[in-house]
C-alpha positions as CSV (number, residue, x, y, z in Angstrom):
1,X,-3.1,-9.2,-7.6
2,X,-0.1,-11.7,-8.0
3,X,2.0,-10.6,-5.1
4,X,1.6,-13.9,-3.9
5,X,4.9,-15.2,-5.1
6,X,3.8,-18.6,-5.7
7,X,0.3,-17.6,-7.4
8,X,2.4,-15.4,-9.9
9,X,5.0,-18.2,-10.4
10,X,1.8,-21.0,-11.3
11,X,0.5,-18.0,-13.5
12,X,4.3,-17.6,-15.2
13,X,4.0,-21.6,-15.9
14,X,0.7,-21.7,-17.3
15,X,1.3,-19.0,-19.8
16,X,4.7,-20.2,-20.8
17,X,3.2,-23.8,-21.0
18,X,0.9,-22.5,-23.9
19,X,3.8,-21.8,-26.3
20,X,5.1,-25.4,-26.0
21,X,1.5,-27.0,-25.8
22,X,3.7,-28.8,-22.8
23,X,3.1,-32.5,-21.6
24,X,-0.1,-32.0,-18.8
25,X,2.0,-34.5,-16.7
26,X,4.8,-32.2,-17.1
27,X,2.9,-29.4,-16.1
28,X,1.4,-30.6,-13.5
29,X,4.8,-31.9,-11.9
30,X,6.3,-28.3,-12.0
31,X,2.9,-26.7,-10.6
32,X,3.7,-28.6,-7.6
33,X,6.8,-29.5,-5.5
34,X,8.1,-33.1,-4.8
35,X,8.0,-32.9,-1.0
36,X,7.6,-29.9,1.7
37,X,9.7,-30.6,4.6
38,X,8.7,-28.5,7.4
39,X,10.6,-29.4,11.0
40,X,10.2,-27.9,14.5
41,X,13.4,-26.3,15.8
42,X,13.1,-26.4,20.0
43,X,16.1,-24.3,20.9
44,X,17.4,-22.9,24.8
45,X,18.2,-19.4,24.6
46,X,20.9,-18.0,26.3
47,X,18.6,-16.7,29.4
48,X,17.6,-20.3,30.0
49,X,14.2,-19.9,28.1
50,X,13.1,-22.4,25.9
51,X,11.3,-21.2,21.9
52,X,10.2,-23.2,19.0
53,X,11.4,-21.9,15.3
54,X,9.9,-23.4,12.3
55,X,11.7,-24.4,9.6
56,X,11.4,-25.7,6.1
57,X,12.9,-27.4,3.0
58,X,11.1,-27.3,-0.3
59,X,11.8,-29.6,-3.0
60,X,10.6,-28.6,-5.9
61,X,12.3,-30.9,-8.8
62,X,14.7,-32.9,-9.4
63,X,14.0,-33.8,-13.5
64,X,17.7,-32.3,-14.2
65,X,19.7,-33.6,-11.0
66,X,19.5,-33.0,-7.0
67,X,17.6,-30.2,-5.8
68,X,19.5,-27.1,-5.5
69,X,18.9,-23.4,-3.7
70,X,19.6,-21.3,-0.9
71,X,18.2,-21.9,2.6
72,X,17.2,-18.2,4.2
73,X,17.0,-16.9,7.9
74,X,14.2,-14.4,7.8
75,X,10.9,-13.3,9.6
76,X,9.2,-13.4,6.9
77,X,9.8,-17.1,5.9
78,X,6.6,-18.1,4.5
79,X,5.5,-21.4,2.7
80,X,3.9,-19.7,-0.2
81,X,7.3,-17.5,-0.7
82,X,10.1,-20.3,0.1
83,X,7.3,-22.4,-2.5
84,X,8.1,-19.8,-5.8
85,X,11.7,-19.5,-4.8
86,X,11.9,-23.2,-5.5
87,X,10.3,-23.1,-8.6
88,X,12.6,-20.5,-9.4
89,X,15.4,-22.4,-8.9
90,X,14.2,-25.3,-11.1
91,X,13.7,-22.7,-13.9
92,X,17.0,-20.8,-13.1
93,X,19.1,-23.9,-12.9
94,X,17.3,-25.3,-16.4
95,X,17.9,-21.6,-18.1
96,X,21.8,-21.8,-16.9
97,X,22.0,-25.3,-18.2
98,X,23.5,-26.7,-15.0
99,X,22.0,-30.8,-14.1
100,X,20.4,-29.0,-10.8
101,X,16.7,-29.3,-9.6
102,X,15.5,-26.5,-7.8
103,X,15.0,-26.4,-4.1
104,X,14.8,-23.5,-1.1
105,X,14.3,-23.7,2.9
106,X,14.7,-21.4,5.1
107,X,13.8,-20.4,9.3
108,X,11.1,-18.2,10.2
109,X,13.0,-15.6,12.7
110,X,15.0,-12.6,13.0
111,X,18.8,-13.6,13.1
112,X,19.4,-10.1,14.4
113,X,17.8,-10.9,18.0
114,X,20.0,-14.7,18.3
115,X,23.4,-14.1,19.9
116,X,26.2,-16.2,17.8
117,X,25.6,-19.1,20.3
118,X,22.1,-19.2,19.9
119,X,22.7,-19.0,16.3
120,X,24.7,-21.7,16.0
121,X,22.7,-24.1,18.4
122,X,19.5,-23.4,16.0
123,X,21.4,-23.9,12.7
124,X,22.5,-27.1,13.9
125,X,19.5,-28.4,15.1
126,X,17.9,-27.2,11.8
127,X,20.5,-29.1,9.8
128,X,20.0,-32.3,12.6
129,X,16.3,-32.4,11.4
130,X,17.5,-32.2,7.5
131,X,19.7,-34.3,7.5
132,X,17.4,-37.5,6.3
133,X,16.5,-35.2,3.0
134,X,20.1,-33.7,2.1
135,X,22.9,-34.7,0.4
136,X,25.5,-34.4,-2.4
137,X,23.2,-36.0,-5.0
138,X,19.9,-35.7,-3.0
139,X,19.7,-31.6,-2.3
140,X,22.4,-29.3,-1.7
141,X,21.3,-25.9,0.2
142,X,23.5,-22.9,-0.6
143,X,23.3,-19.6,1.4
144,X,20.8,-16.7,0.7
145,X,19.4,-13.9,2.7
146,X,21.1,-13.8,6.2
147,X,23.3,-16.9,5.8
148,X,27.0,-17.3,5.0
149,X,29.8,-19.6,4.9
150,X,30.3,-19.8,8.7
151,X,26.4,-21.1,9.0
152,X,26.6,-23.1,6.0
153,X,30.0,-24.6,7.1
154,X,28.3,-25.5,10.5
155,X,25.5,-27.3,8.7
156,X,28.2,-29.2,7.1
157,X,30.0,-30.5,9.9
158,X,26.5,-31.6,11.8
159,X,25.7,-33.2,8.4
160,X,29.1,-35.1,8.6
161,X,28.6,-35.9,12.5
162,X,24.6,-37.4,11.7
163,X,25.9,-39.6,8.6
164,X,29.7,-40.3,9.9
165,X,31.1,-39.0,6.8
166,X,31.9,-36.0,5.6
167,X,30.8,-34.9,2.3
168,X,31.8,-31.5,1.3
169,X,29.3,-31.2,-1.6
170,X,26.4,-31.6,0.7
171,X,26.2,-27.8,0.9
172,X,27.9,-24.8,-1.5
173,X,28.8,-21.6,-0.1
174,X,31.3,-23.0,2.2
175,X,34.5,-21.0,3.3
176,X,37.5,-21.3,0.6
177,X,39.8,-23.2,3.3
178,X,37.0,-26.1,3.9
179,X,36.7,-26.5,-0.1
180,X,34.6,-23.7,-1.2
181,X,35.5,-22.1,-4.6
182,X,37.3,-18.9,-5.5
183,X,35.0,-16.8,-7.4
184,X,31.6,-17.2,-5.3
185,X,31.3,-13.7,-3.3
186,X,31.6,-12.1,-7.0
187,X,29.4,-14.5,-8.9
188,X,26.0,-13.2,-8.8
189,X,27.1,-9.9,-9.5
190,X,29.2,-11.1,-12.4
191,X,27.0,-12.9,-13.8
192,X,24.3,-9.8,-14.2
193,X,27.6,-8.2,-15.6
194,X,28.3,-10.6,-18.0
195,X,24.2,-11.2,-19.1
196,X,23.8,-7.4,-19.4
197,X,27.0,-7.1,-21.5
198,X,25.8,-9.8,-23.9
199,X,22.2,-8.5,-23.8
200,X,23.9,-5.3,-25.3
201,X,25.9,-6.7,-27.6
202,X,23.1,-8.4,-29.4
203,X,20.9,-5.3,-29.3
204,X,23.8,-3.8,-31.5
205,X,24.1,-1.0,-28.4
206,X,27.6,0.6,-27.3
207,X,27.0,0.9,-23.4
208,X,29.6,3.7,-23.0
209,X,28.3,6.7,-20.4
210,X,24.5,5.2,-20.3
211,X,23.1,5.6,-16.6
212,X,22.3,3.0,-14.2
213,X,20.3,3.2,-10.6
214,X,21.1,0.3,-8.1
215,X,18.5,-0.2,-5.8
216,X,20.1,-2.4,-3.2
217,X,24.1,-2.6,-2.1
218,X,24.6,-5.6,-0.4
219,X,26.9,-8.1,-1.6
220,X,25.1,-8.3,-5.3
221,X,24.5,-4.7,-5.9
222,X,28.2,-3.3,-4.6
223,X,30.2,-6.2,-6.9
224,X,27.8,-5.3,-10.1
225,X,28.5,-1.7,-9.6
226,X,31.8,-2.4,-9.6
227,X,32.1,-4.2,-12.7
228,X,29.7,-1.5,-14.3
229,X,31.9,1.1,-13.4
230,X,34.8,-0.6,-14.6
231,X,33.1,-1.3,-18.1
232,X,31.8,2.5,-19.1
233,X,29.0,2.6,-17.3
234,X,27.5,5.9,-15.1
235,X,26.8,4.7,-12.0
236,X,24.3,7.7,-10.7
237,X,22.3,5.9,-7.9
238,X,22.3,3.8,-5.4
239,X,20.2,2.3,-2.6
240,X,19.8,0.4,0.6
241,X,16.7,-0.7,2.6
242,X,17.4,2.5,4.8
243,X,18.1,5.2,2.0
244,X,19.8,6.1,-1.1
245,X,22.1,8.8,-3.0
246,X,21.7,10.2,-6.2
247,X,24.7,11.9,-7.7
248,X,23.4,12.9,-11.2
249,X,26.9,13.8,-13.0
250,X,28.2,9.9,-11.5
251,X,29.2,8.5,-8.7
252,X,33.3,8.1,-8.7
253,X,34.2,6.3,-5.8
254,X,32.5,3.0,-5.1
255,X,35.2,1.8,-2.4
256,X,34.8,4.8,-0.2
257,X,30.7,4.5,-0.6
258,X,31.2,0.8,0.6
259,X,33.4,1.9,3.8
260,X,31.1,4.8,4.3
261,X,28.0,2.0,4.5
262,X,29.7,-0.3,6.8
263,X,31.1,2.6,9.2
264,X,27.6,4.3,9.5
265,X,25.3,1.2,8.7
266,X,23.8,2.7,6.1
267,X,24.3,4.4,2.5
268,X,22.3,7.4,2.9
269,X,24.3,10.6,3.5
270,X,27.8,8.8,1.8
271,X,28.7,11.1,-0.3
272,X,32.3,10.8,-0.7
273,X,34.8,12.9,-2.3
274,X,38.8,11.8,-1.6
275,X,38.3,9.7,1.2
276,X,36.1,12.5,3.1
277,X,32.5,10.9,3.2
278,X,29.9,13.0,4.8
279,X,26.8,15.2,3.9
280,X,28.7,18.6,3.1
281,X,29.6,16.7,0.1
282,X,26.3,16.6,-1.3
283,X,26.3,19.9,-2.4
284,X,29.4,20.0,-4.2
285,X,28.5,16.6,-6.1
286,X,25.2,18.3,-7.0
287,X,23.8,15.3,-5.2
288,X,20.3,14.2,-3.4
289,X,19.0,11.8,-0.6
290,X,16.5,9.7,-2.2
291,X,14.4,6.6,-1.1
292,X,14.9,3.0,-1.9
293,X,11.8,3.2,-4.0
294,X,12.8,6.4,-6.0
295,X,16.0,4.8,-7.4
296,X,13.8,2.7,-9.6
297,X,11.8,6.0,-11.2
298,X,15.1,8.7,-11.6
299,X,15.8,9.3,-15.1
300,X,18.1,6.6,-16.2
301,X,18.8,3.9,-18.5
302,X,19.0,0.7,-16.1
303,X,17.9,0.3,-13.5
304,X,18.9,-2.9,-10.9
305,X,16.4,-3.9,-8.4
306,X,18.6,-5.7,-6.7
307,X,17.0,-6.2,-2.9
308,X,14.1,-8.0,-2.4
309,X,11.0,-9.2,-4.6
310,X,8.2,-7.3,-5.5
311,X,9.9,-4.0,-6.0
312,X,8.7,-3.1,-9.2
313,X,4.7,-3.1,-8.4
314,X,1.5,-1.9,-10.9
315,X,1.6,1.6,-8.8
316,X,5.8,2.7,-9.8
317,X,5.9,0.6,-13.4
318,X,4.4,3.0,-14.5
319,X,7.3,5.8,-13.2
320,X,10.2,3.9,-14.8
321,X,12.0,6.1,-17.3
322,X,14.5,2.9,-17.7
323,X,14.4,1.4,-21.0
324,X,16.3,-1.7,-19.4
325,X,15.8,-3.9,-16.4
326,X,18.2,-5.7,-15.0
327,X,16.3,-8.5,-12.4
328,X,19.1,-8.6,-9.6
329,X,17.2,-9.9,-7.0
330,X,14.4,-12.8,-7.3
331,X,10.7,-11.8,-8.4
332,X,11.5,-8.4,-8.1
333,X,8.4,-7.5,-10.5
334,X,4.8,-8.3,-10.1
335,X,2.7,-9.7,-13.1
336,X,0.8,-6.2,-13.4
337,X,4.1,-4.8,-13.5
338,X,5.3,-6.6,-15.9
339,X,2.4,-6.3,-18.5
340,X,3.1,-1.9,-18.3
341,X,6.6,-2.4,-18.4
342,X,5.8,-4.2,-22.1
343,X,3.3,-1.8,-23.6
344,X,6.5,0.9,-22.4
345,X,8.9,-1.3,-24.7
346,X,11.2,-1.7,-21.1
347,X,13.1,-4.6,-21.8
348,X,13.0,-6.8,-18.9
349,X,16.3,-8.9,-18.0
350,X,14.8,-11.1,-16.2
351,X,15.5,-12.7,-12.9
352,X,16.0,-16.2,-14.0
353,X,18.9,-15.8,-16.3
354,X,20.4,-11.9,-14.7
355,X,21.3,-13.5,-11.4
356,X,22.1,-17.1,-12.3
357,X,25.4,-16.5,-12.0
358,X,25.4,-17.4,-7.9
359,X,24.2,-20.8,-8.9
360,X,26.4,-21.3,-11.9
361,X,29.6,-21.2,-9.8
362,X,27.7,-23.2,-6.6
363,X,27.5,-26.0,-9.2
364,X,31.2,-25.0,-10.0
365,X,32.1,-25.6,-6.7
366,X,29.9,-28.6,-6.0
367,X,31.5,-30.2,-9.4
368,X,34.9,-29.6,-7.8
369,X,34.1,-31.3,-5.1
370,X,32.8,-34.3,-6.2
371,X,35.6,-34.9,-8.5
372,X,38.4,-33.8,-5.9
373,X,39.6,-30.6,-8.1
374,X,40.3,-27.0,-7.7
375,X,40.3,-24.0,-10.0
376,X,42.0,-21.0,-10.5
377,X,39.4,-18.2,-9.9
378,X,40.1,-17.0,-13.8
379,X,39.2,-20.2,-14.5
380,X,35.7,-19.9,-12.7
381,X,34.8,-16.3,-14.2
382,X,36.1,-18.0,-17.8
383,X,33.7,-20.7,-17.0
384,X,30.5,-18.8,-15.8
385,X,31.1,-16.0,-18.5
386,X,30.6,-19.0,-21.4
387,X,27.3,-20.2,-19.3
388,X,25.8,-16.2,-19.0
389,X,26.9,-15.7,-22.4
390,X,25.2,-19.7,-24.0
391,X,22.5,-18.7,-22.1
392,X,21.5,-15.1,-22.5
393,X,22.4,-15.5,-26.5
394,X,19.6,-18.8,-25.9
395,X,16.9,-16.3,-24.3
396,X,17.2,-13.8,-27.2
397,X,16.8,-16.0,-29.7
398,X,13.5,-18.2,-28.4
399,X,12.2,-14.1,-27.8
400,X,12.8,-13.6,-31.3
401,X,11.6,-16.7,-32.8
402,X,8.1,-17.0,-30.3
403,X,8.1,-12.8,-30.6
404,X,7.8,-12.6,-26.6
405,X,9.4,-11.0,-23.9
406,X,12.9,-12.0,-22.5
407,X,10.8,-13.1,-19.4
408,X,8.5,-15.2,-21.3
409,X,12.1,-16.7,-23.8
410,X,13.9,-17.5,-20.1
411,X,10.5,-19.6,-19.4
412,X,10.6,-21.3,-22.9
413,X,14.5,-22.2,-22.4
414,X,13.5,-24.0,-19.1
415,X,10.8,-25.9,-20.0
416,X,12.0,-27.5,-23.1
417,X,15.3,-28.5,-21.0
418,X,13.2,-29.9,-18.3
419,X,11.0,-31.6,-21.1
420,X,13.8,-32.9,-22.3
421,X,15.4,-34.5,-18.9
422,X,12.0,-35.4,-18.4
């Protein structure tokens, strides 16, 4: 079984690798990342108690430019998971054609039990301890799961205070007024809208009325609805790590849905007419409560996982009614999934190139930066809608000419880039 993220992204290498009979050397420098940084966080809680975290910074490649990727605060931060996530990165950043390696780090621990203060004294000793390995043209950490502008803004500032200067491309994701870029909250969602839209439009298929499922609503999943919505699309389900709601005829109002989740904590049970969101609703909607893992098997034609990876497993692929995939979140499907999804003729948009759109505009923002500028935030969406579009039309045409998945094209893409930086 490859739910093992980093087994299954070694396993996505080797068998891309065959296509290109790729440079040994080569191979053997992606198989394996630069340097593993792992540092001991000793932090006094707010009782007077003392507790170690762990942290860590992967650095997987830098063949195109300084490492690049999200640092995550989760419990379950593990080596072998932070390991593919910074593979992914190398191959995401290669597909999307920005000059970014790929990196990831991230602290073992459940941000839910630190008060603010705590949370703050840890990120800043974290970023004391990375300081040595970060930098504008070194690595540059972005946020991810459980970490925003405020952590990645304090990161910043004890980056500045360890190396006396401040250098505001050290990290993306940093709040608008401190030089972050307009355009980064919707940019991941965007950019599955715009890779999706193109994805049609070389299929030859109008997208008016078809159905989509959205298995996670956070901050991806609510702007790619939107967008969706917007565009023609049904929206008919959505989910959250707690519950979901089905609303077979469409759902109309996304705004109230998102007020209802933040009110409540939780999606299930929103079913909103007028501004009236509650349960008697469901009825009149001709609605249903389902589970997060049911969203990926109602009868549809997308579906988004859009949460966390390994959703889409050997035991549901074979449920999907979807003929379309979109890969919101990273490694959402296992390797067995993926081989039944292809004898089902799904086609797979797949992670690498459906959610590049987050690192597109970080490299936006760090390029802005560097060279002291600032754009409009049409110009960002101009901007990352030419990259999605370059690089989806790129992914369709390796498919066609190797006569392989989307999956399998994204991997191709990469590797001759990073063969050709090499």
């Amino acid at each position: 079984m490859h739910n093992n993220p980093w087994q299954r992204a070694q396993a996505q290498l080797k068998n891309t690798a065959k296509y290109l009979s790729l440079d040994p050397l080569l191979e053997a420098r992606l198989g394996h990342p630069d340097r593993v940084v792992e540092v001991s966080i000793p932090l006094r809680m707010d009782d007077g108690s003392v507790e170690v975290f762990e942290g860590f910074r992967i650095q997987h490649n830098n063949i195109r430019g300084p490492y690049k990727g999200g640092l995550r605060y989760h419990p379950k931060v593990d080596m072998d998971e932070v390991k593919a996530l910074a593979f992914w990165m190398t191959m995401k950043n290669a597909v999307i054609d920005i000059p970014f390696g790929g990196g990831k780090g991230g602290v073992t621990f459940d941000p839910k039990r630190l008060s603010e203060g705590e949370l703050e004294r840890l990120t800043r000793e974290f970023a004391r301890k990375l300081t040595p390995v970060l930098g504008p043209n070194l690595d540059v950490p972005g946020p991810d799961l459980n970490t925003n502008e405020k952590i990645l803004q304090w990161i910043r500032e004890e980056y500045a205070h360890e190396t006396g200067a401040d250098a505001p491309a050290v990290i993306t994701g940093k709040p608008l007024r401190h030089g972050g870029t307009d355009g980064r909250t919707e940019a991941t969602g965007l950019g599955g809208f715009y890779a999706l839209m193109e994805t049609m439009r070389l299929l030859g298929r109008g997208h008016s009325g078809l159905k989509v499922a959205i298995q996670g609503f956070g901050n991806v999943g609510s702007f790619l609805a939107g967008y969706l919505k917007e565009e023609g699309f049904k929206i008919v389900a959505l989910s959250d790590s707690k519950g979901g709601i089905y609303v077979p005829d469409g759902i109309q109002d996304l705004k109230a849905i998102q007020e209802c989740k933040a009110k409540s904590g939780t999606l299930a049970g929103c079913y909103c007419v007028g501004s009236v969101c509650d349960l008697s609703n469901m009825e009149v909607l001709g609605g249903r409560d389902i589970s997060p893992q049911e969203v990926l098997e109602l009868p549809v034609d997308i579906i988004v996982p859009a949460a966390l990876e390994n959703a889409i497993t050997e035991e549901n692929a074979k449920k999907i009614q979807a003929s379309i995939v979109l890969e919101m979140a990273n490694g959402p499907t296992t390797l067995e999934a993926d081989e039944i999804l292809r004898k089902k003729h799904v086609m797979v948009i797949p992670d690498i190139l459906a959610n590049a759109g987050g690192v597109a505009v970080s490299y936006f923002e760090w390029y802005q930066n560097m060279h002291d500028e600032k754009w409009k935030k049409d110009d960002v969406f101009a901007r990352l809608k030419d990259k999605m579009d370059t690089a989806t039309q790129a992914v369709y045409e390796n498919a066609k000419d190797y006569k392989v998945s989307l999956r399998e094209a994204a991997y191709i893409v990469a590797l001759k880039r990073l063969y050709d930086a090499a």
